[in-house]
N, C-alpha and C positions, 0 to 999 in steps of 0.2 A: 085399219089395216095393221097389223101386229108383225106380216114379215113377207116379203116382199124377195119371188123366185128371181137367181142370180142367171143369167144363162151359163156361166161359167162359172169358176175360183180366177184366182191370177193366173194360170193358166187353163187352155181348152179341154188338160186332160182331167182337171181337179173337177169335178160334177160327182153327187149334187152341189149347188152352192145358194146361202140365201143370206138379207141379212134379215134381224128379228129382235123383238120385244118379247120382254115375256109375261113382263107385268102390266103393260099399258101401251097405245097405238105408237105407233111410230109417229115420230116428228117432223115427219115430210112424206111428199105426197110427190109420184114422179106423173107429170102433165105430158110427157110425151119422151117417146122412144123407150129404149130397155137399157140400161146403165149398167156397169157389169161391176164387178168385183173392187180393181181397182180403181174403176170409174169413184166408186163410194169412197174408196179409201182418199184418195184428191179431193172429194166435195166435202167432208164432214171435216176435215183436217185447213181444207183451204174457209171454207166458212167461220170455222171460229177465228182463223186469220182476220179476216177481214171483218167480223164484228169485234172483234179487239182492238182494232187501227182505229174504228169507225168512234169508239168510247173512247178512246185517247186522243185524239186527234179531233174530234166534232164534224170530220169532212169524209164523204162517202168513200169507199174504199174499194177495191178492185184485185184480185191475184190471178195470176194463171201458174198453175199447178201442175206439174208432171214428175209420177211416180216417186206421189207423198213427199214431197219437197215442191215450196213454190220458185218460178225459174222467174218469175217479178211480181213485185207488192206494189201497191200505190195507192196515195190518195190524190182525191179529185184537185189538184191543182190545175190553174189554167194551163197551154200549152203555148207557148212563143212559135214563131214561123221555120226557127231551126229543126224543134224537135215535131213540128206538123210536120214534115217533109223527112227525117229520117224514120218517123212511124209511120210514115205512109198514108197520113190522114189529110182530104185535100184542105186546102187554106181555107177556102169560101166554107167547108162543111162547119153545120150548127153540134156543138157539142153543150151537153151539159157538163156537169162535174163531175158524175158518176161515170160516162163517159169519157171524159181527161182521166180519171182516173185508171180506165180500161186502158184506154191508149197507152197509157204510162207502164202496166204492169206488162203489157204483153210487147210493148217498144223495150223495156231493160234488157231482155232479149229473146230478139224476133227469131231467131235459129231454135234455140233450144223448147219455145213455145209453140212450134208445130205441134199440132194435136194435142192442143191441153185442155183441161178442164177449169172452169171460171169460174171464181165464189165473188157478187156482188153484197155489199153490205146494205144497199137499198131496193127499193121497187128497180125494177129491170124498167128502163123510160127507152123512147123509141130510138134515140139516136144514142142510144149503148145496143140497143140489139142491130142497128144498120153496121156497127164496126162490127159485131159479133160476126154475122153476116158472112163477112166477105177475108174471115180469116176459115182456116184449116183446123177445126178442134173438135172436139167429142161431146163437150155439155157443160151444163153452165147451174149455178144453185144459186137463189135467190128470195129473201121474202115475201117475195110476190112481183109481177107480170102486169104490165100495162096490157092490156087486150092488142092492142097494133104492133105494140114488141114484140107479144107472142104469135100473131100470127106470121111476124117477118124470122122468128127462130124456130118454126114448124116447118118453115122452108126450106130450110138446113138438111144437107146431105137425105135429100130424095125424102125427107117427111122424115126422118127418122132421129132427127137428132134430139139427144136425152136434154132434156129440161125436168129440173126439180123444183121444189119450193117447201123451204124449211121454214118450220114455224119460230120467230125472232125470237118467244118466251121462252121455248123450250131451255132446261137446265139439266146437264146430265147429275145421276148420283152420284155420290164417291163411297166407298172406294170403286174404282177402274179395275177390268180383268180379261184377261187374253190365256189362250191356251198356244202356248208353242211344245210341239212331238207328244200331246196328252196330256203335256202337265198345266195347270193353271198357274197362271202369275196375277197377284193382285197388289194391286198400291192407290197412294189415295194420289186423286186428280193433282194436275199440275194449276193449282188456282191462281198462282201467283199474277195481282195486276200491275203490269209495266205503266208509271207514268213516271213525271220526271223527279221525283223525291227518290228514286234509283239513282237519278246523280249529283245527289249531295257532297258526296264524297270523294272529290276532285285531289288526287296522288298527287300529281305533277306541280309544276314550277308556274308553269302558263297555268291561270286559273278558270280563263274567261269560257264559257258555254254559252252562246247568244241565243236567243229563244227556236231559230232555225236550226241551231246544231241538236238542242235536245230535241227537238221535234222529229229529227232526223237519227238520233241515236233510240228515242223510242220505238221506231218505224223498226229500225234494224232488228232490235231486242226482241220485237214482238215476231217480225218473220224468221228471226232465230225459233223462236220457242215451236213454232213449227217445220221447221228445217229437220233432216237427219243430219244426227251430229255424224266427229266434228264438223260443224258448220262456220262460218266466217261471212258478216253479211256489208257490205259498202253502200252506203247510202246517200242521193244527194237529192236537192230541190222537192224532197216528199216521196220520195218514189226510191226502191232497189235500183243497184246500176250494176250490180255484181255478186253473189251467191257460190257460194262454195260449200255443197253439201257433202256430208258422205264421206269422206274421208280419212283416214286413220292417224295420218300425220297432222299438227295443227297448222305449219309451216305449206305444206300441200295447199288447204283449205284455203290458208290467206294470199298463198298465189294464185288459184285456180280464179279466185273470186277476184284477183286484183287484175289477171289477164282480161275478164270480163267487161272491169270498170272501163279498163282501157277501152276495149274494142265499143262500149256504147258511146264513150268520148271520141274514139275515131269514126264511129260510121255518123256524125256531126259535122267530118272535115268538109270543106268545099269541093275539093274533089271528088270525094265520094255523091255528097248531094248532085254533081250533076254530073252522074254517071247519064251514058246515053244509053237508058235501055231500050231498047224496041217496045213499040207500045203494046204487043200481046206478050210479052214477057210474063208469068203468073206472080203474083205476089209470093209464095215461096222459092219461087228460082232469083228472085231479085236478093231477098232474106242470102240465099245461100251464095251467090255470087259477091256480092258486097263482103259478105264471112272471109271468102277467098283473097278479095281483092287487099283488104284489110292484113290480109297474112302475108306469111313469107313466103308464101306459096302461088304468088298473083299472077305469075306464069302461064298456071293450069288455067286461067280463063282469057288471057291476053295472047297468049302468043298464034300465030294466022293458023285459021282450021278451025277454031276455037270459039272468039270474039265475033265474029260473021255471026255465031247465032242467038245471041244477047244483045249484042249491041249494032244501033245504026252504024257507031264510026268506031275505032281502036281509044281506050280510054288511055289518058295520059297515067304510067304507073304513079304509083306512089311511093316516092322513096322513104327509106328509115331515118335520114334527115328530116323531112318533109313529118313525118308520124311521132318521133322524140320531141320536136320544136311545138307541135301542137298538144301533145300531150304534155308536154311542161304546163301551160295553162289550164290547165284542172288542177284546182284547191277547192279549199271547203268541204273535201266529203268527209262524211263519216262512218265510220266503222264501229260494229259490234262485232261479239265473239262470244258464243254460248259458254267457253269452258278458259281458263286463265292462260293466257300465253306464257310459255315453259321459258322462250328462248327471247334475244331484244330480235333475232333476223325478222319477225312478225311486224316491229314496227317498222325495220329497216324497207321490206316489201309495201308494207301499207304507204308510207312516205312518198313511196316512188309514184303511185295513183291520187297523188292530192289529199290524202287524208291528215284531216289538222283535228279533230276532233274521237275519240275511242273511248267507248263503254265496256267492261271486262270485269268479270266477278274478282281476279285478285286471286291470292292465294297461295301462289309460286314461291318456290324456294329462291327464284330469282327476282321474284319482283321490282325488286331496286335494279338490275341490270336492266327491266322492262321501262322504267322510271326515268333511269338514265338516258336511255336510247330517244323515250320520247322527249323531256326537256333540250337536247339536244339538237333535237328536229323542228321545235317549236308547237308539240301534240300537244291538247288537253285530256288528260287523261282519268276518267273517271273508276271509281271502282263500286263492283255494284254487291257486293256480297255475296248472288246467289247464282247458281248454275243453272245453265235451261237445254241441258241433254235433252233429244226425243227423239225415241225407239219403238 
């Protein structure tokens, strides 16, 4: 198959749309449903995500991806009972790692991962297709499909949900080419491999990098290189906790992403774990009620009229004493940044979400003010050389 009818473009009104080869078959083959435009642009962009983690890291890897930025990365690390229960995975259920790893990308956050699309870095095993299952999403890419996986992801949204399967050798050419308004642009691939001789070159005062923070700063780096820039990416225990694509200011990026971190640290709190939902509550109104609760905004689902149809009883609010005191206990994350931080307010923000560890190409006419801010704070801060814009 050489090119493969689109039913749409990125929009309904863009027709015809396909995507195509010209020299040779395509490198995947879709096994069910009709995937559309930017269905592809999330699978071929989250898949090499996740075969980059999967060679860096040695452990299966996991992203959910929405509109070409992924909203969480992961590798299959195990899952403890805290984060079973804010990912909404039961205790007793059997997970493999490829599976932990699902849980983990699509837990960094469960709001913004309504209806995403899944790039696994291994065979698709049955208990990653049962989480798949029973979440809200469009399709999933994969090297290949257990037969029982696949028949429990054919069951998906009335038979129709898009399942792909890309072949692992495929290697694209370089140079790379796109036409944006008729004109062609071409440049050569972004091949650059992230491991950890990227942080050799430790700026700062604090010099130490323990094998988990690079592990955690390569995570970062590599779902940078897939991110719309500026991007800003926080990383803890293997997995995304906060992303901030897209945005123009870099100071933006690093709060957008740092508000995130937060709120994955708080939907951990204990009051939130035993929110009392009513037990036909759907896994997305729980996602978005928790969002609410979590905010400053926790009114909109607490006050009488309201809570009667979420919850058995009225949940105990949660104060901003209560959310500052628990967030104080988050350390250890780490932070990457596709492009050099201009200003120190970037470390000032990242500090305030636990981050003791930063990889960043360098380059600033400020850098020493960058330097400063972090010996300061007690950051390690690496420098990496090179920039991983993607557009």
């Amino acid at each position: 198959m050489k090119e493969f009818i689109l039913k749409y473009g990125a929009n309904p009104n863009q027709s015809p749309a396909r995507i195509y080869m010209e020299d040779r078959e395509l490198p995947l083959e879709v096994l069910n449903g009709r995937p559309g435009y930017i269905n592809f642009l999330d699978a071929l962009n989250a898949w090499q995500l996740v075969a980059e983690l999967k060679q860096a890291t040695g452990l299966p890897s996991a992203t959910s991806f929405k509109h070409v930025s992924p909203a969480g990365a992961a590798t299959g690390l195990p899952l403890n009972g805290v984060l079973r229960q804010a990912y909404q995975v039961p205790a007793e259920e059997e997970l493999s790692p490829l599976a932990a790893a699902y849980a983990r990308a699509r837990g960094a956050d469960r709001l913004c991962s309504f209806g995403d699309w899944i790039a696994l870095s291994d065979t698709c095993d049955t208990p990653t297709a049962r989480l798949i299952a029973r979440e809200v999403s469009d399709g999933v890419i994969a090297p290949a499909y257990e037969e029982e996986a696949l028949n429990i992801l054919k069951g998906k949204r009335q038979g129709n949900y898009s399942i792909v399967r890309i072949d692992p050798a495929y290697q694209p050419a370089s140079p790379e080419r796109r036409q944006v308004f008729g004109i062609t642009f071409e440049q050569g691939r972004n091949e650059a491999c992230i491991d950890e001789t990227w942080l050799k070159n430790v700026v700062t005062a604090q010099k130490e990098l323990p094998a988990a923070a690079q592990r955690d700063l390569i995570i970062a780096l590599i779902t940078l290189k897939y991110t719309q820039s500026n991007s800003v990416c926080y990383v803890k225990d293997g997995q995304t906790i906060g992303v901030g694509a897209g945005q123009q200011s870099r100071i933006h990026c690093t709060r957008l992403a740092g508000d995130k971190a937060d709120n994955w640290h708080l939907r951990q709190h204990p009051l939130v774990l035993a929110l009392p939902f009513k037990e036909d509550a759907p896994r997305p109104v729980r996602d978005n009620a928790i969002d609410i609760y979590i905010s400053r905004h926790a009114e909109d689902i607490l006050r009488d009229g309201i809570w009667q149809g979420l919850f058995s009883e009225r949940p105990t609010p949660l104060t901003e004493e209560q959310k500052q005191q628990f967030l104080s206990q988050m350390t250890g994350v780490a932070l990457g940044s596709d492009a050099f931080f201009p200003f120190a307010d970037n470390i000032e923000r990242a500090a305030k979400s636990g981050v003791r560890y930063i990889a960043e190409p360098g380059g600033s006419i400020r850098d020493a003010e960058v330097i400063t801010a972090c010996d300061r704070l007690g950051i390690a801060m690496a420098f990496t050389g090179l920039r991983l814009f993607h557009h």
